[in-house]
C-alpha positions, 0 to 999 in steps of 0.5 A, a space after each residue: 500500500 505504499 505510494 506509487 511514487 515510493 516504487 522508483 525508490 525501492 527499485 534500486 534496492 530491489 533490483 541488482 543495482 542494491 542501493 537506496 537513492 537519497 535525495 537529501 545529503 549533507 555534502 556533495 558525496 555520493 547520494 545513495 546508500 548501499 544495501 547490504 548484499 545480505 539483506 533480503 526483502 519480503 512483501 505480503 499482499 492481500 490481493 482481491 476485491 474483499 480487501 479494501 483499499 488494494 490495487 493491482 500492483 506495478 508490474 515492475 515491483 512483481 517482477 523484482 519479488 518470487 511469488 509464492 501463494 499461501 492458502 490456509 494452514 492444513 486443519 491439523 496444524 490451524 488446530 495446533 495452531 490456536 491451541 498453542 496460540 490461545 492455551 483451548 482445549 483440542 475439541 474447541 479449536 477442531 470445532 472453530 477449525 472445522 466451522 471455519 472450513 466449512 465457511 471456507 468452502 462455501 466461500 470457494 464454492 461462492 455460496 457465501 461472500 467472504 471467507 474466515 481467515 486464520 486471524 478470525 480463527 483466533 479471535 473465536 480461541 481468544 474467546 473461548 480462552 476467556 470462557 466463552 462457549 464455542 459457539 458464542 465465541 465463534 457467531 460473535 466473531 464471524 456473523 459480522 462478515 456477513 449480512 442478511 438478505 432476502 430469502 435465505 440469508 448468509 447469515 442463516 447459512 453460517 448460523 447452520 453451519 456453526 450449529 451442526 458443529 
C-alpha cells in the first residue's frame, strides 16, 4: 500500500543495482546508500476485491519479488495452531477449525461472500480462552462478515453451519 511514487525508490534496492537513492545529503558525496548484499526483502499482499483499499500492483515491483501463494494452514496444524496460540482445549479449536472450513468452502464454492481467515480463527480461541462457549465465541466473531438478505440469508447459512458443529 505504499505510494506509487515510493516504487522508483525501492527499485534500486530491489533490483541488482542494491542501493537506496537519497535525495537529501549533507555534502556533495555520493547520494545513495548501499544495501547490504545480505539483506533480503519480503512483501505480503492481500490481493482481491474483499480487501479494501488494494490495487493491482506495478508490474515492475512483481517482477523484482518470487511469488509464492499461501492458502490456509492444513486443519491439523490451524488446530495446533490456536491451541498453542490461545492455551483451548483440542475439541474447541477442531470445532472453530472445522466451522471455519466449512465457511471456507462455501466461500470457494461462492455460496457465501467472504471467507474466515486464520486471524478470525483466533479471535473465536481468544474467546473461548476467556470462557466463552464455542459457539458464542465463534457467531460473535464471524456473523459480522456477513449480512442478511432476502430469502435465505448468509447469515442463516453460517448460523447452520456453526450449529451442526
Amino acid at each position: 500500500m505504499a505510494p506509487m511514487a515510493a516504487n522508483n525508490i525501492l527499485f534500486p534496492c530491489l533490483d541488482k543495482r542494491r542501493y537506496l537513492p537519497v535525495d537529501i545529503a549533507c555534502d556533495e558525496g555520493d547520494r545513495s546508500i548501499p544495501v547490504n548484499e545480505e539483506t533480503v526483502f519480503f512483501g505480503t499482499a492481500n490481493l482481491g476485491s474483499e480487501y479494501s483499499g488494494t490495487s493491482a500492483l506495478d508490474r515492475a515491483l512483481l517482477d523484482r519479488f518470487f511469488i509464492i501463494e499461501l492458502d490456509y494452514p492444513q486443519q491439523d496444524d490451524e488446530i495446533k495452531i490456536l491451541m498453542h496460540r490461545t492455551s483451548i482445549e483440542e475439541k474447541a479449536a477442531t470445532a472453530i477449525v472445522r466451522v471455519s472450513n466449512e465457511i471456507r468452502k462455501q466461500y470457494k464454492e461462492q455460496e457465501l461472500s467472504s471467507a474466515i481467515s486464520v486471524r478470525h480463527t483466533l479471535q473465536a480461541a481468544s474467546l473461548v480462552s476467556d470462557g466463552f462457549d464455542v459457539e458464542k465465541a465463534l457467531l460473535c466473531t464471524i456473523m459480522p462478515l456477513f449480512e442478511d438478505g432476502i430469502g435465505v440469508s448468509e447469515r442463516s447459512k453460517v448460523l447452520s453451519i456453526v450449529s451442526a458443529f
